[in-house]
mmCIF file of the N, C-alpha and C atoms, coordinates in Angstrom:
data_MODEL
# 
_entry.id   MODEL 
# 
loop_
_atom_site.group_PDB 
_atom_site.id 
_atom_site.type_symbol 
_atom_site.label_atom_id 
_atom_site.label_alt_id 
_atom_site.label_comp_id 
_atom_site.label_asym_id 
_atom_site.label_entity_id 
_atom_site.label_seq_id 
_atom_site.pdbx_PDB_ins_code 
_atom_site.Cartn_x 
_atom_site.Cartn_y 
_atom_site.Cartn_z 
_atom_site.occupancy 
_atom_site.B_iso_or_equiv 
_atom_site.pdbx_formal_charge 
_atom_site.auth_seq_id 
_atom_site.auth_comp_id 
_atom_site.auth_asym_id 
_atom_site.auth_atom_id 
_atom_site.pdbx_PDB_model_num 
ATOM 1   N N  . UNK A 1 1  ? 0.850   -1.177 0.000  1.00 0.00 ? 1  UNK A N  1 
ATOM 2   C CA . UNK A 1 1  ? 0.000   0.000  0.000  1.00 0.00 ? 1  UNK A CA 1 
ATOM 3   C C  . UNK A 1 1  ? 0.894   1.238  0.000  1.00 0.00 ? 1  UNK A C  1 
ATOM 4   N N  . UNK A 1 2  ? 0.395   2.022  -0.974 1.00 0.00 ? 2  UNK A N  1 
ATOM 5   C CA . UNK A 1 2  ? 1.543   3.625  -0.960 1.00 0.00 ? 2  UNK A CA 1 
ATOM 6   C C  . UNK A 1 2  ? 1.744   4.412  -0.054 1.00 0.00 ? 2  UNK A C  1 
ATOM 7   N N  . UNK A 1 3  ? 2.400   4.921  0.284  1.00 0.00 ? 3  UNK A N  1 
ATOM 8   C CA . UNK A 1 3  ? 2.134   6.068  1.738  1.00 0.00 ? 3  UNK A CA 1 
ATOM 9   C C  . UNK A 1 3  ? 1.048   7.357  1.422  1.00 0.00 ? 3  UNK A C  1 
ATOM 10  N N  . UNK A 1 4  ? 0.456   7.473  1.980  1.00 0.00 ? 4  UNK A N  1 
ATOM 11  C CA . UNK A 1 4  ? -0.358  9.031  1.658  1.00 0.00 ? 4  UNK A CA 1 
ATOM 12  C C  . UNK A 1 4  ? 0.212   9.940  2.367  1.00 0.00 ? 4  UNK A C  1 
ATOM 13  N N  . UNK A 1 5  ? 0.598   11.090 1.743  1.00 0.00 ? 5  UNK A N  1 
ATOM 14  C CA . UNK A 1 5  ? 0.906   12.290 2.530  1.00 0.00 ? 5  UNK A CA 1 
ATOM 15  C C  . UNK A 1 5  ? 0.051   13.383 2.855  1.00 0.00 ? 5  UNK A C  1 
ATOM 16  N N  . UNK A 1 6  ? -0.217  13.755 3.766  1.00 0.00 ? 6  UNK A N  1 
ATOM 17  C CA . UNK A 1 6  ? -1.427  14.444 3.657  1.00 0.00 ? 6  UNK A CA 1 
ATOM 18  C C  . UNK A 1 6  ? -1.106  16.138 4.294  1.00 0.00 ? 6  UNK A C  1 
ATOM 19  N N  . UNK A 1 7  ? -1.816  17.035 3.830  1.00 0.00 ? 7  UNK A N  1 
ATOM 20  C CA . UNK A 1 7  ? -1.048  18.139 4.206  1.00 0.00 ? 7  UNK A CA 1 
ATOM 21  C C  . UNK A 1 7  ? -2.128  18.762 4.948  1.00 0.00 ? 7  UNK A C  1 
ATOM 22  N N  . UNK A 1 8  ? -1.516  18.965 6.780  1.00 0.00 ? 8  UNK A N  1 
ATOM 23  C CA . UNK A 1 8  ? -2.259  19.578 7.400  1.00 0.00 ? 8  UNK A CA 1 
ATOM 24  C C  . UNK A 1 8  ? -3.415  21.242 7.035  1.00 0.00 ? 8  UNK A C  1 
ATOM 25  N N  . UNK A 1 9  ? -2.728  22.034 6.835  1.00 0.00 ? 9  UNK A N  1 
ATOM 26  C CA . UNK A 1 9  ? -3.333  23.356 6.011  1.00 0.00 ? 9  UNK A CA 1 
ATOM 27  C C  . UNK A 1 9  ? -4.000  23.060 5.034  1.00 0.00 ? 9  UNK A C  1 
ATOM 28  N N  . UNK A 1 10 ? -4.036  22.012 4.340  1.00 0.00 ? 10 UNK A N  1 
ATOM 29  C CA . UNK A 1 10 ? -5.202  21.663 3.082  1.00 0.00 ? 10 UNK A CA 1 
ATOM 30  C C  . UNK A 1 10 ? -6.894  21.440 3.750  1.00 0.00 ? 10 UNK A C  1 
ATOM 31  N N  . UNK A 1 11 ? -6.702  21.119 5.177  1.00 0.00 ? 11 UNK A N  1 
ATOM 32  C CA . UNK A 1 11 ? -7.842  19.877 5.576  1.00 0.00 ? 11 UNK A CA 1 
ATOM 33  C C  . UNK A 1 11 ? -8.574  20.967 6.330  1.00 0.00 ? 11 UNK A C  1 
ATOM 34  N N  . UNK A 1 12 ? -10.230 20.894 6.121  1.00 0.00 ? 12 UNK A N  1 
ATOM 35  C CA . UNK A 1 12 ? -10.813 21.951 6.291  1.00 0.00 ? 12 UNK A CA 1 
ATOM 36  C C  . UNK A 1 12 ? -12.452 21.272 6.776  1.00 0.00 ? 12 UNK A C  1 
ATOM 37  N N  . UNK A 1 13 ? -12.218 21.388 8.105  1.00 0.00 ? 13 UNK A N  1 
ATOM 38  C CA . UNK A 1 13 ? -13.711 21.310 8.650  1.00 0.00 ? 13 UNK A CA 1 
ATOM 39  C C  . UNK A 1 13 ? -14.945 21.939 8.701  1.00 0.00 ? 13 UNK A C  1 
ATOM 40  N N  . UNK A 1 14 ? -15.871 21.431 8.760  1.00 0.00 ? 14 UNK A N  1 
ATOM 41  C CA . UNK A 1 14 ? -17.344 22.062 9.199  1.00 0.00 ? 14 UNK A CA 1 
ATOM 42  C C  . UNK A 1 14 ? -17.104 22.681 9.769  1.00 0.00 ? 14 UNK A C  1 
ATOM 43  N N  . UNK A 1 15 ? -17.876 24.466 10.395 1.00 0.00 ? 15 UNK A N  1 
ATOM 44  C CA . UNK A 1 15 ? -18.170 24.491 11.317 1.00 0.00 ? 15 UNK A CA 1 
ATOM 45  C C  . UNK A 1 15 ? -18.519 24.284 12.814 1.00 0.00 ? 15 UNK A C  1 
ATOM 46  N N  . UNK A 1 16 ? -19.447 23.230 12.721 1.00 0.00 ? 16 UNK A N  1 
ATOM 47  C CA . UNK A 1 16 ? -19.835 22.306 13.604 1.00 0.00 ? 16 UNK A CA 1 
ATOM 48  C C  . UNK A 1 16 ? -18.793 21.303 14.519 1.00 0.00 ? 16 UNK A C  1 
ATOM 49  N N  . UNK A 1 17 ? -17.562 20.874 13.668 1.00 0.00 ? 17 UNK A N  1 
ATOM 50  C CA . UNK A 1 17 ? -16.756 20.265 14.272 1.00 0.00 ? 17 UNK A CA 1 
ATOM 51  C C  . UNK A 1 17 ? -15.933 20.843 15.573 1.00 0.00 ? 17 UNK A C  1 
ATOM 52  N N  . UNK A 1 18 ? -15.970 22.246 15.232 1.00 0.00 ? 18 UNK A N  1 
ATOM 53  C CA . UNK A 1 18 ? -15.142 23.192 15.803 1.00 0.00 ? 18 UNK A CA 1 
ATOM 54  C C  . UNK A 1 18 ? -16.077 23.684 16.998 1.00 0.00 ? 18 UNK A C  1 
ATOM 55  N N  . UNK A 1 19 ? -17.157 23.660 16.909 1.00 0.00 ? 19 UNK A N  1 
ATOM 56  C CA . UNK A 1 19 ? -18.111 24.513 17.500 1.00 0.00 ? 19 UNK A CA 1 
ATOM 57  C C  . UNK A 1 19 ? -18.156 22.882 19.185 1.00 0.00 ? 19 UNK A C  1 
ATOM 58  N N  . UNK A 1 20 ? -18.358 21.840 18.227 1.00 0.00 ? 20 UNK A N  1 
ATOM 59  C CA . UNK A 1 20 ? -18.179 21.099 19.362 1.00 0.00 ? 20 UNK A CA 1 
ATOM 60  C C  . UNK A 1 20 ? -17.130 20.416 20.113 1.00 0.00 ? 20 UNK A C  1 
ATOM 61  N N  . UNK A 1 21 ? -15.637 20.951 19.544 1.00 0.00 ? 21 UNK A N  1 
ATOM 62  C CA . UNK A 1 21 ? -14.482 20.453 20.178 1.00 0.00 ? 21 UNK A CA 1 
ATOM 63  C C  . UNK A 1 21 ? -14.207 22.170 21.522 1.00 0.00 ? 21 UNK A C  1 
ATOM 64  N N  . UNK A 1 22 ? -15.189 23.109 20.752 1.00 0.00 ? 22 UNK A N  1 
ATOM 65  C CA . UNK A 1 22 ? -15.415 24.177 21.786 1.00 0.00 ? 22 UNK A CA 1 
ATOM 66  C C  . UNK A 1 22 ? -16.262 23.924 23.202 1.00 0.00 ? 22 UNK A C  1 
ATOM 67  N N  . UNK A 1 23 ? -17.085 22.850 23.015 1.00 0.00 ? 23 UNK A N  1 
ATOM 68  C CA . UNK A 1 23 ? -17.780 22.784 24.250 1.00 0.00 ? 23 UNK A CA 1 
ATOM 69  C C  . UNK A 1 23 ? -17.405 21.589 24.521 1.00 0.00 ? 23 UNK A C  1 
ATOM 70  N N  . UNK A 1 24 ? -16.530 21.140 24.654 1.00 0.00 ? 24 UNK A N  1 
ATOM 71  C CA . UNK A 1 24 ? -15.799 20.088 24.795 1.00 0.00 ? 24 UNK A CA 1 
ATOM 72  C C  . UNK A 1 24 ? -14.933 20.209 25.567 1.00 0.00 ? 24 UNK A C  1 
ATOM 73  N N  . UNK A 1 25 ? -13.663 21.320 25.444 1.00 0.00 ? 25 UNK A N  1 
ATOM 74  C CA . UNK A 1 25 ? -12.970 21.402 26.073 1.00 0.00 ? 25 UNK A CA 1 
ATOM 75  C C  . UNK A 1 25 ? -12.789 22.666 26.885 1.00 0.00 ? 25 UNK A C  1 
ATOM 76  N N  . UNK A 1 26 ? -14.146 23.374 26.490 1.00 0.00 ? 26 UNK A N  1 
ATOM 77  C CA . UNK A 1 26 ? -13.834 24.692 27.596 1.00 0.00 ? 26 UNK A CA 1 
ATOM 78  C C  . UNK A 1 26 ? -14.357 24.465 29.091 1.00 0.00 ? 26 UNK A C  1 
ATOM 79  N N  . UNK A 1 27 ? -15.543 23.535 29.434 1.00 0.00 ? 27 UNK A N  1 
ATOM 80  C CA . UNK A 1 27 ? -15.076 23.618 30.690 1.00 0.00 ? 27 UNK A CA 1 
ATOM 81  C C  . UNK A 1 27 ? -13.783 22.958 31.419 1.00 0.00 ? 27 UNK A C  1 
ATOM 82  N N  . UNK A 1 28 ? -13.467 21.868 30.907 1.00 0.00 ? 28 UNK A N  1 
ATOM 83  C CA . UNK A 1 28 ? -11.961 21.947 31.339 1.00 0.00 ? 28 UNK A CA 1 
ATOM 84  C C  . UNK A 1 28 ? -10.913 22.849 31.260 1.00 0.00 ? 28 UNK A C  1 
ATOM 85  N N  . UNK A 1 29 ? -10.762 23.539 30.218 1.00 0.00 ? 29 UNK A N  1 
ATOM 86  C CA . UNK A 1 29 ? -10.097 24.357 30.255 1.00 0.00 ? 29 UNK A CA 1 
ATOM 87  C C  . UNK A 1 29 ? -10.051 25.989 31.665 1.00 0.00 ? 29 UNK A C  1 
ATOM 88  N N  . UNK A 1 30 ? -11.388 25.793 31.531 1.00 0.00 ? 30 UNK A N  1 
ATOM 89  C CA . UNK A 1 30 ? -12.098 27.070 32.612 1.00 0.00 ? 30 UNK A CA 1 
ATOM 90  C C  . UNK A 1 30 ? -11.452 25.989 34.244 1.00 0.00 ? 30 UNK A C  1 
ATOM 91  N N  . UNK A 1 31 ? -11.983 24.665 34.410 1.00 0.00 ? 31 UNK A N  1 
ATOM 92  C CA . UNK A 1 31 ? -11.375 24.315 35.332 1.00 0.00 ? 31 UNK A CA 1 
ATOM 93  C C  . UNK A 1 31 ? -10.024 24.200 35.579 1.00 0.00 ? 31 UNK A C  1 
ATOM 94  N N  . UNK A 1 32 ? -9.147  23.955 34.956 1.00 0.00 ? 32 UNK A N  1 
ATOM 95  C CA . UNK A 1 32 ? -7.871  24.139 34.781 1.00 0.00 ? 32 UNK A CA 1 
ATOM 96  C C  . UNK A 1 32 ? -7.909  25.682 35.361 1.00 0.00 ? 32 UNK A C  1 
ATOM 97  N N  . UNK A 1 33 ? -7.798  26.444 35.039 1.00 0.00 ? 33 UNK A N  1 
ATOM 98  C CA . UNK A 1 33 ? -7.697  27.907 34.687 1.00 0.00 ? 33 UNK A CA 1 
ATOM 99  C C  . UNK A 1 33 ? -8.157  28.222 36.696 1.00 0.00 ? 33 UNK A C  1 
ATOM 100 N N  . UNK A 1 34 ? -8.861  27.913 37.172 1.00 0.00 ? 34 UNK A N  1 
ATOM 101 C CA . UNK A 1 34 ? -9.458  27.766 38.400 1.00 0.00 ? 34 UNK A CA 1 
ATOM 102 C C  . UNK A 1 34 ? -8.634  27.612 39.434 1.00 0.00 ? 34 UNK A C  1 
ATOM 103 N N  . UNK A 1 35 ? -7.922  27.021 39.535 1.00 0.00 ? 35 UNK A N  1 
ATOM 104 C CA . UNK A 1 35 ? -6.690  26.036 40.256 1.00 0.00 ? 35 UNK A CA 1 
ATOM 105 C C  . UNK A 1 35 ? -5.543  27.188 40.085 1.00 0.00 ? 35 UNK A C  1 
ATOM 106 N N  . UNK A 1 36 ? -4.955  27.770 40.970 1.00 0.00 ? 36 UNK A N  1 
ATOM 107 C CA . UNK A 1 36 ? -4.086  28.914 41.296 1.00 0.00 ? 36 UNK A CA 1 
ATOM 108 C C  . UNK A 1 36 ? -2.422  28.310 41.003 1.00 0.00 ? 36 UNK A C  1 
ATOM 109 N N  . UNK A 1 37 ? -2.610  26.992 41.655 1.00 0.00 ? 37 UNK A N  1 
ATOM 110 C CA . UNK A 1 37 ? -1.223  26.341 40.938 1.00 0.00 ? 37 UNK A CA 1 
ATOM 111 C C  . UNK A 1 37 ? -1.188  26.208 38.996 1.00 0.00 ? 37 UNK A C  1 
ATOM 112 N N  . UNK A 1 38 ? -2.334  25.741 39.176 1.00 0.00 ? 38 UNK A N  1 
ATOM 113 C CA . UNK A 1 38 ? -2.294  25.547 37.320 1.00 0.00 ? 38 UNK A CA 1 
ATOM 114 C C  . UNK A 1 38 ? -1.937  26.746 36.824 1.00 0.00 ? 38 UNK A C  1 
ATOM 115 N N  . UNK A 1 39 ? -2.232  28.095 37.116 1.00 0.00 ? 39 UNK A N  1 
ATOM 116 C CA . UNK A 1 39 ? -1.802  28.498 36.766 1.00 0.00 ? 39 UNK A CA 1 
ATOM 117 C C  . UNK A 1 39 ? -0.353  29.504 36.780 1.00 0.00 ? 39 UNK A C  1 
ATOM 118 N N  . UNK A 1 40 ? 0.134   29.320 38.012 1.00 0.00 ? 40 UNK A N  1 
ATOM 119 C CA . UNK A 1 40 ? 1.291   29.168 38.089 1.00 0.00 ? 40 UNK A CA 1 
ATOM 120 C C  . UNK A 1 40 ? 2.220   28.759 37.019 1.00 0.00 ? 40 UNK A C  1 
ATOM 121 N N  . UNK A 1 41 ? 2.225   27.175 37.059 1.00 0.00 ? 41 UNK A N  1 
ATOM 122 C CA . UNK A 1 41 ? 2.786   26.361 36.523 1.00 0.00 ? 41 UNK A CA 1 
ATOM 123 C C  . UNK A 1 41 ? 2.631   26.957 35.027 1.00 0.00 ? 41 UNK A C  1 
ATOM 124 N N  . UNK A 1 42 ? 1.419   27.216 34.536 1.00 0.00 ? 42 UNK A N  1 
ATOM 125 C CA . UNK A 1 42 ? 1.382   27.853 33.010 1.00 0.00 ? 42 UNK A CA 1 
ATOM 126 C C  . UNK A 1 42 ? 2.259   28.810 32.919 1.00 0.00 ? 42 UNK A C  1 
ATOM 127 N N  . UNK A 1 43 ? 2.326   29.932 33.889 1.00 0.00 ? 43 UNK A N  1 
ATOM 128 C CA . UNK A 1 43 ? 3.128   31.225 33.940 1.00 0.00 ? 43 UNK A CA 1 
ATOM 129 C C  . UNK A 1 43 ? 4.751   30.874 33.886 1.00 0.00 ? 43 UNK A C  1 
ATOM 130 N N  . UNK A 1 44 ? 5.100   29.851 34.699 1.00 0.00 ? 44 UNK A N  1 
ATOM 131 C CA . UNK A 1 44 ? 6.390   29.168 34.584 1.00 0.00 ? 44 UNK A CA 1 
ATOM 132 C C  . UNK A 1 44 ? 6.468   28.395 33.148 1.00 0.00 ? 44 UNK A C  1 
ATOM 133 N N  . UNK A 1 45 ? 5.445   27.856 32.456 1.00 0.00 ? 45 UNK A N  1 
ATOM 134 C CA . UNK A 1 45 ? 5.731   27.112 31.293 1.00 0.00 ? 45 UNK A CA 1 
ATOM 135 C C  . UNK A 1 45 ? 6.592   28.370 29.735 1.00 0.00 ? 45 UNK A C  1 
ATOM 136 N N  . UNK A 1 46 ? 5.361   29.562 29.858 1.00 0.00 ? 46 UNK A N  1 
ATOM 137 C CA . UNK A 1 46 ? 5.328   30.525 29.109 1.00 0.00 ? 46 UNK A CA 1 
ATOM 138 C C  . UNK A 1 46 ? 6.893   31.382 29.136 1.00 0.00 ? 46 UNK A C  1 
ATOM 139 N N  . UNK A 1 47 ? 7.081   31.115 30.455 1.00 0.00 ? 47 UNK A N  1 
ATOM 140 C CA . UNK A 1 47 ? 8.277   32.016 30.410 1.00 0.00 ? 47 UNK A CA 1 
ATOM 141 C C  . UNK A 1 47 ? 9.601   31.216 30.484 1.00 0.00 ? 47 UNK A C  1 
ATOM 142 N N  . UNK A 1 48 ? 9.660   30.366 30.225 1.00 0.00 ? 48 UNK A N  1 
ATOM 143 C CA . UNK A 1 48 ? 10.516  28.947 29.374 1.00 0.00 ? 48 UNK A CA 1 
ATOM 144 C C  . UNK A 1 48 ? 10.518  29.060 28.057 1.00 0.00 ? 48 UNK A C  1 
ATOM 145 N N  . UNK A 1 49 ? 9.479   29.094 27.544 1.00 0.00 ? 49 UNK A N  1 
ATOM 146 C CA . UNK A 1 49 ? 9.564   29.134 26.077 1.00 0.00 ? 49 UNK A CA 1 
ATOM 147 C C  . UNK A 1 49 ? 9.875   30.273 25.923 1.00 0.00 ? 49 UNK A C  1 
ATOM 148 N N  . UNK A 1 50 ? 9.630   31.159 26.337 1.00 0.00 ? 50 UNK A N  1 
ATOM 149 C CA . UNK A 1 50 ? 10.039  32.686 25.693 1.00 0.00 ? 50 UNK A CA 1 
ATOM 150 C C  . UNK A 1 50 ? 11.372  32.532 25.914 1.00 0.00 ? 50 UNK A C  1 
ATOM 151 N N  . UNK A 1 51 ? 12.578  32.308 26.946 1.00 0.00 ? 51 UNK A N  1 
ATOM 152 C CA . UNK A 1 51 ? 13.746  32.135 27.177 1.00 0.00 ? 51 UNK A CA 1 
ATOM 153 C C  . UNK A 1 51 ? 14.685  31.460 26.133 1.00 0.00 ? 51 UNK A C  1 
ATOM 154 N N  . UNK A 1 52 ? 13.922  30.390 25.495 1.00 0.00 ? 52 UNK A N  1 
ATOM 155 C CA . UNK A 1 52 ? 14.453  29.134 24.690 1.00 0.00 ? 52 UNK A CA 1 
ATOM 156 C C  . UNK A 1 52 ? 14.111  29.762 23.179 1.00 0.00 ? 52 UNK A C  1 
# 
């Protein structure tokens, strides 16, 4: 079987797909976000990458 290459930026969803990977992951995200260490730890992640 051939390999397929497939090119991310070509591939183009519904609406809808997006709309429900939105309510999907925002209350986790909002819970995450909640948690004073989490976000800490984000603030320490961000300012790593900016360094690097």
């Amino acid at each position: 079987m051939p390999e397929t290459h497939i090119e991310l930026a070509d591939l183009t969803f519904p609406k809808s797909v997006y709309e429900s990977l939105g309510r999907t992951f925002y209350p986790c995200i909002l819970n995450f976000y909640d948690n004073e260490e989490n976000k800490k730890a984000f603030e320490k992640w961000v300012e790593e990458k900016k360094e690097s």
